[in-house]
C-alpha positions as CSV (number, residue, x, y, z in Angstrom):
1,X,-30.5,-30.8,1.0
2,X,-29.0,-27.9,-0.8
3,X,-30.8,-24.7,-1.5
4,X,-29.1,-24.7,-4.9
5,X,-27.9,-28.1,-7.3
6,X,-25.1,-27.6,-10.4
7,X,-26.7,-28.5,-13.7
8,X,-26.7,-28.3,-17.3
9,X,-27.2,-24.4,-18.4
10,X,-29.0,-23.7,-21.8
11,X,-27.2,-20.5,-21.2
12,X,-23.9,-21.7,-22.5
13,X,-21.9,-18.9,-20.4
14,X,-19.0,-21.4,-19.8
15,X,-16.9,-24.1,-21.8
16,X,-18.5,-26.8,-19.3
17,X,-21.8,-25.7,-19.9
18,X,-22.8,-25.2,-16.0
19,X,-25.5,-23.5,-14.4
20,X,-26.9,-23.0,-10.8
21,X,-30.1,-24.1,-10.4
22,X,-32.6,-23.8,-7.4
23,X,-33.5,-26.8,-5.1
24,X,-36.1,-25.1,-3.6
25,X,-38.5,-21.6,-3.7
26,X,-37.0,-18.5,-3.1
27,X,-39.4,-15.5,-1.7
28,X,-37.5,-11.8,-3.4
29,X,-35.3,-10.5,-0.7
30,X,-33.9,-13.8,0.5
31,X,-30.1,-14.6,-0.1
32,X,-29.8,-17.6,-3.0
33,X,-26.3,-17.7,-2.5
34,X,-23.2,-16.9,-0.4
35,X,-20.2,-15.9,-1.6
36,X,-17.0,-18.0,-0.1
37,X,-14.3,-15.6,-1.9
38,X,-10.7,-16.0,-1.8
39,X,-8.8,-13.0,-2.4
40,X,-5.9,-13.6,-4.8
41,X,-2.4,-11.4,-5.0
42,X,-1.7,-10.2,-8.3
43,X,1.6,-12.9,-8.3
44,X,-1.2,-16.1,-7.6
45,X,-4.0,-15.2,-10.0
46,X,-1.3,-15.0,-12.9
47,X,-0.3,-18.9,-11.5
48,X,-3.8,-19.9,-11.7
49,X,-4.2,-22.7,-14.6
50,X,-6.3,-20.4,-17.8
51,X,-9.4,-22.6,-16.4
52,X,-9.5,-21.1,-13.3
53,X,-8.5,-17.5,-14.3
54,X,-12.4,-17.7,-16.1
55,X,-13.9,-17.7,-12.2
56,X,-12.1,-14.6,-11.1
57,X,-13.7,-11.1,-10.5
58,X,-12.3,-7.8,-9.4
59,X,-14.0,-6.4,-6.6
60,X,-13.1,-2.8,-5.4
61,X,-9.4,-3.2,-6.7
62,X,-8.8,-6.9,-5.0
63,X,-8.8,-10.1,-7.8
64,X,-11.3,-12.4,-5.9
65,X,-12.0,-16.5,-7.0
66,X,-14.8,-17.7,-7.0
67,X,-15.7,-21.3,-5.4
68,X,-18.6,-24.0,-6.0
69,X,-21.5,-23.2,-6.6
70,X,-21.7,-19.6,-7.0
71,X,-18.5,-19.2,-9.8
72,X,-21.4,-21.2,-12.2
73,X,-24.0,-18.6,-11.7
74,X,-24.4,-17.3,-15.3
75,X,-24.8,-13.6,-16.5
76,X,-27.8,-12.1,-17.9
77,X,-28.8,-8.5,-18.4
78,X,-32.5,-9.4,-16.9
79,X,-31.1,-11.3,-13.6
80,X,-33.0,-12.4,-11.4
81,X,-30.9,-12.1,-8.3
82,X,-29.1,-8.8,-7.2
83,X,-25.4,-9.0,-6.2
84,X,-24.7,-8.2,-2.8
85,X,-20.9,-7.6,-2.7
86,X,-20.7,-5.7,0.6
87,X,-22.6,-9.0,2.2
88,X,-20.6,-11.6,-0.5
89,X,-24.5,-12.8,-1.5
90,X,-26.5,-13.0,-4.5
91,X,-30.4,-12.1,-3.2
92,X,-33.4,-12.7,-4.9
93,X,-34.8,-9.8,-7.2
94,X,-38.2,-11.4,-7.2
95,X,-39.4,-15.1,-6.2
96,X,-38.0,-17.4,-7.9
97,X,-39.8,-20.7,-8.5
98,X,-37.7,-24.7,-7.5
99,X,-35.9,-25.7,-10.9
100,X,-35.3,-22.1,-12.0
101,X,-31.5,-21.3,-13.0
102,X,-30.0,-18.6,-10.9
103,X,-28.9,-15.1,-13.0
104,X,-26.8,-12.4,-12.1
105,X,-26.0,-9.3,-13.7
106,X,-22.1,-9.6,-13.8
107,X,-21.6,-6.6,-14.7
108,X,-21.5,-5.3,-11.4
109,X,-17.6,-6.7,-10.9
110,X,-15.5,-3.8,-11.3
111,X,-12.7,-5.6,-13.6
């Protein structure tokens, strides 16, 4: 079983409508979610298709794509999970109850 499931946001953040969700309890301090980044060149993210360009961050000067599931975590300015960039995580800024959609504050990315 996964620690986190895709579903329907009522967020609305992107076109699809997609949302992380938790599969389980998370006690604050424990990682929700690992990053698996891959670090673009400038030349590949302008050949990314537009509907991939939307799951693309800059992090300390590199252009970094997102993968499944953490490019659906939505943005809110009352998160509750912390990003972890050093560690590639998102961790829990308080518990966070089964069912629950995952937040971030994305405004960490330095684009």
């Amino acid at each position: 079983m996964s620690d986190v499931v895709i579903k329907k946001s009522k967020i609305g953040q992107f076109p699809n409508g997609k949302g992380v969700f938790a599969n389980r309890d998370f006690k604050k301090g424990e990682v929700v979610i690992k990053y698996n980044l891959k670090p673009l060149t400038k030349e590949e993210f302008e050949n990314l298709p537009e509907s991939e360009k939307e799951f693309t961050h800059k992090h300390q000067g590199v252009i970094q794509l997102y993968s499944v599931p953490e490019r659906y975590v939505n943005h809110t300015p009352n998160p509750n999970t912390i990003q972890d960039l050093k560690n590639k995580c998102d961790v829990a800024k308080r518990d966070i109850k089964k069912g629950e959609e995952i937040t971030t504050d994305a405004s960490k990315d330095d684009i």
